[in-house]
N, C-alpha and C positions, 0 to 999 in steps of 0.2 A: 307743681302738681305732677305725679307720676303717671307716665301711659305704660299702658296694658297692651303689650305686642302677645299675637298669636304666634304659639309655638305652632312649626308642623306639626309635632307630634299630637297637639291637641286637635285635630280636625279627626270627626268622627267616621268621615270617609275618605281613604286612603288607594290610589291607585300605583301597585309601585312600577308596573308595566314601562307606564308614562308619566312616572311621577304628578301625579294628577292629585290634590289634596286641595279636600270642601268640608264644609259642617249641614249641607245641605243636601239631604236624598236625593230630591229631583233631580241638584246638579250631575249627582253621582251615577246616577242614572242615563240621563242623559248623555254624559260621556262614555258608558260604556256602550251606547250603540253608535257613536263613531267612526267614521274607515281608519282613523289615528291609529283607535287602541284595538280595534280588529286584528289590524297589521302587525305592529307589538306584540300584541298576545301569541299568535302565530308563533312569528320571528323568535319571541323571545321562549315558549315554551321549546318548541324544536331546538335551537343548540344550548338550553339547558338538560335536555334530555341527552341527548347525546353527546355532548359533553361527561354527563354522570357517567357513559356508556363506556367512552374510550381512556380514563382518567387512571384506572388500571393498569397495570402491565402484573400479567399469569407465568407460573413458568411451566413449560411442557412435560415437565418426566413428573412432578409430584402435586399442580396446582395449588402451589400459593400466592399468593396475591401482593404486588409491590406496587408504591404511590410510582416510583421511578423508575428508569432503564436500567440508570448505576446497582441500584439495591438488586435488579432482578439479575444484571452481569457476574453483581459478587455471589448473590446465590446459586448462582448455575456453574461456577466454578467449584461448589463445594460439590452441589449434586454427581457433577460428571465424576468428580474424586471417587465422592461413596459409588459410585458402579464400576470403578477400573480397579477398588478392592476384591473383588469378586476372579481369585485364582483356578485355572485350571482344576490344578489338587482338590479346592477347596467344592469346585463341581463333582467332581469323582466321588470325591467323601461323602456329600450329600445325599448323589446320588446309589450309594450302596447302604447308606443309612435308609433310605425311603423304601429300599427291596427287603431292607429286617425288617423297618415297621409293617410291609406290605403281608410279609409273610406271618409275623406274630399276630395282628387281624385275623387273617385266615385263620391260624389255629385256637386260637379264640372264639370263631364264629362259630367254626366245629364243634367245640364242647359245650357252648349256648344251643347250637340245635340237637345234641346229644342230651342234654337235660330237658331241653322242651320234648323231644321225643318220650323220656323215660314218666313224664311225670305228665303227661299229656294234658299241657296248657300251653301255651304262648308269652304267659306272661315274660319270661326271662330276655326271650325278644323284644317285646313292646319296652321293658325297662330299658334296653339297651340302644333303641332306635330315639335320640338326640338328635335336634340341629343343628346343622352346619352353615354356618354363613359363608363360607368360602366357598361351599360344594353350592350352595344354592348362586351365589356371585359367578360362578365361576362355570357350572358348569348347568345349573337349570338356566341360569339366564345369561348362558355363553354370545348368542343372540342377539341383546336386547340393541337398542340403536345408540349410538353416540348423542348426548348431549348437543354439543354444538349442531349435529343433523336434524335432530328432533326440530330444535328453535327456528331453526332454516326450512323449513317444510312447513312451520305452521301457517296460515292464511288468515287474518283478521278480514271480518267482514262489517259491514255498513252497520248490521244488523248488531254485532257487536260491539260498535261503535257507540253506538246508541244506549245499548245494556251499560254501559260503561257510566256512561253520560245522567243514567237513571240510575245506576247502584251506587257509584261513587269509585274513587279510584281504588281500591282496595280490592272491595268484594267486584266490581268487574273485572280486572286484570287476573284475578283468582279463577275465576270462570274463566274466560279464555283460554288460561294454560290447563286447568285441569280438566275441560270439556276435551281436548285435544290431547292430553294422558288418556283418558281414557276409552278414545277413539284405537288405543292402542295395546295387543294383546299383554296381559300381565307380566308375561317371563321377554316382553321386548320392551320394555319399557326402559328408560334411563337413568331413574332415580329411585332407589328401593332407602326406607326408616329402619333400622334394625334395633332401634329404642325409643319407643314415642312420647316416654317421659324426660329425659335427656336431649330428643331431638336428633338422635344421631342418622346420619343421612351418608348415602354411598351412590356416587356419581359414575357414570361411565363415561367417559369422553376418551379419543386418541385409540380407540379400542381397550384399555385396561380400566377395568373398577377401581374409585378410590376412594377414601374417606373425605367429606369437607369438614372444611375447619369451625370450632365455634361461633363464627360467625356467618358461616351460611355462605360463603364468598364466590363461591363458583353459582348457587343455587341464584342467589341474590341476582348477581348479574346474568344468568339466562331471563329473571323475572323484569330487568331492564330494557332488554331487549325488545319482549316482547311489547312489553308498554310503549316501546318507540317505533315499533310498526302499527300498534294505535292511534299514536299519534298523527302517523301519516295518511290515515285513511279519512281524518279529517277532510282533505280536498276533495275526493270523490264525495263523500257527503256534500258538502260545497254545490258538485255539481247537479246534484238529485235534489236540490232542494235552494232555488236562484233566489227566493224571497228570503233567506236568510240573513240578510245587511239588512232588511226591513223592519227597522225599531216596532212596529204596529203588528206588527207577524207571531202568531205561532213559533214560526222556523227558527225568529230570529232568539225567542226564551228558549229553544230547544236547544239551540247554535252555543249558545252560554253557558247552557249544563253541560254540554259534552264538551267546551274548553277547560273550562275548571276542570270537572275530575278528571280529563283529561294527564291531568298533571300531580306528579308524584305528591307534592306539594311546597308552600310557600316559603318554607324555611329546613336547615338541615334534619335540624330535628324530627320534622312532622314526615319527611320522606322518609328518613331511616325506621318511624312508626310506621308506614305502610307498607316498608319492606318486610319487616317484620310480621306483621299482619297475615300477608300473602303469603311469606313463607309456612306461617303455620296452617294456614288454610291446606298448601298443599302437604305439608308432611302427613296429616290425618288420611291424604287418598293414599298414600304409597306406604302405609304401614306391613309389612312382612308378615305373613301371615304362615306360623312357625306349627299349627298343627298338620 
C-alpha cells in the first residue's frame, strides 16, 4: 500500500522567517505572535535591507552602478583616460569657439528685436524663446541640494512609520520621500524629469547634474535608503507602544502591519515591483515644467 508524505510545499501556511510550515490557520497564527518569529522578522528584515543597500558599488565622476569593486576599478580606469583627453589647445579652442557663438547670439538678438520693433509685435521673440535644459540644470537650479544630502537630512517619523504600516510598502515609502521633496524649494531640489513619458531623470549629486541610467539606479537606491531608516524606527515604535508582543492587543495587529510592509518584499521580483512602483510615484512630482 502506498503512503502519502506531505510535501512542504503543500502546506497552505508557510513561514519562511523560521521556516515554520502548517496546513492549519490557528497554528499559523499562533506562531506569528511568538518572541521566536518576532525576533527573526526583526533580524531578518534589517540585514536584508541593508544588505540590498550596500550590494552596490557607484563610481564618482559618471554614477554607474557595478555588482563588484573589480568592475567598478576597471571602470574608473577608463573614466580617468576619457578626462586626461581633454588638451590645453583643445580648452583654448573651445573656448574662443564659445565667444563666436557668444557673439553671433548677440547679433542675432539684435535683428530679432529690430523686427519686433519695426512690426510692433513680440511674436519673433516668444518664437525664438525655447528651453534649455542645461540652462535650467545648470544655472536656474545651480543651487539645488546633493542627492546623497537630501537622503541624510530626511527624518522618518513614528507617524510615518505607521502610514507605512496602513498604506503598504510602496505607496508609504513614496510618501515619505516625496512629502520631504516637496518640503523643498523647486530650483533646490535634487531630482528634476526632463521627459515623463520616457522617464528621463537628472540627479545632482557630488555637486554636478547627471543623467540616471535606464534603470533608475542612483534614484532606486536613495529610495532604499530611505526605506531602511523605516525600518529602523520600528524600535521607538516598540517603545510607545510595550503591549505590542501581546497576541490579544490592538498594538500587537498593528505591530504586524507595519512589519510586513515594512519590507520591500518576499522575493526578488516583488521588490524590484515596488521599486519600480515608487520610482514612478516620484517621477510625476519632479516633472520640469518647460513653460
Amino acid at each position: 500500500m502506498a503512503t502519502n508524505f506531505t510535501k512542504k510545499n503543500d502546506f497552505l501556511y508557510n513561514c519562511f522567517f523560521c521556516d515554520f510550515n502548517t496546513c492549519k490557520k490557528t497554528d499559523f497564527n499562533r506562531h506569528l505572535s511568538t518572541q521566536k518569529h518576532r525576533s527573526n522578522t526583526l533580524t531578518t528584515t534589517a540585514k536584508n535591507e541593508e544588505s540590498k543597500i550596500s550590494k552596490t558599488y557607484n563610481c564618482d565622476i559618471c554614477c554607474r552602478f557595478f555588482n563588484d569593486r573589480s568592475g567598478l576599478w576597471r571602470h574608473k580606469n577608463k573614466c580617468y583616460k576619457k578626462e586626461s583627453e581633454i588638451t590645453p589647445e583643445l580648452v583654448i579652442q573651445l573656448i574662443e569657439q564659445n565667444k563666436e557663438l557668444q557673439q553671433t547670439l548677440l547679433d542675432q538678438n539684435k535683428t530679432i528685436m529690430n523686427l519686433a520693433d519695426k512690426a510692433g509685435t513680440n511674436n519673433s521673440y516668444n518664437n525664438n524663446k525655447t528651453f534649455n535644459l542645461q540652462v535650467f540644470l545648470n544655472e536656474t537650479c545651480k543651487d539645488a541640494i546633493n542627492l546623497t544630502d537630501f537622503i541624510n537630512q530626511i527624518q522618518v517619523s513614528v507617524n510615518d512609520l505607521e502610514e507605512t504600516g496602513h498604506l503598504g510598502y510602496a505607496d508609504g515609502i513614496s510618501k515619505v520621500f516625496i512629502k520631504n521633496l516637496n518640503n523643498i524649494d523647486y530650483n533646490l531640489r535634487p531630482i528634476h524629469c526632463s521627459d515623463s513619458k520616457r522617464e528621463i531623470l537628472y540627479i545632482k549629486d557630488e555637486n554636478q547634474w547627471s543623467k540616471d541610467d535606464d534603470q533608475k539606479s542612483c534614484l532606486t537606491k536613495a529610495i532604499k535608503q530611505v526605506a531602511h531608516k523605516n525600518i529602523k524606527k520600528i524600535s521607538d515604535w516598540q517603545k510607545l507602544y510595550p503591549d505590542y508582543n501581546n497576541p490579544e492587543s490592538k498594538q500587537n495587529d498593528k505591530y504586524m502591519k507595519i512589519v510586513l510592509n515594512s519590507m520591500s518584499g518576499s522575493t526578488k521580483e516583488e521588490s524590484d515591483k515596488n521599486y519600480e512602483k515608487i520610482a514612478k510615484n516620484i517621477v510625476k512630482e519632479v516633472i520640469i515644467d518647460k513653460n
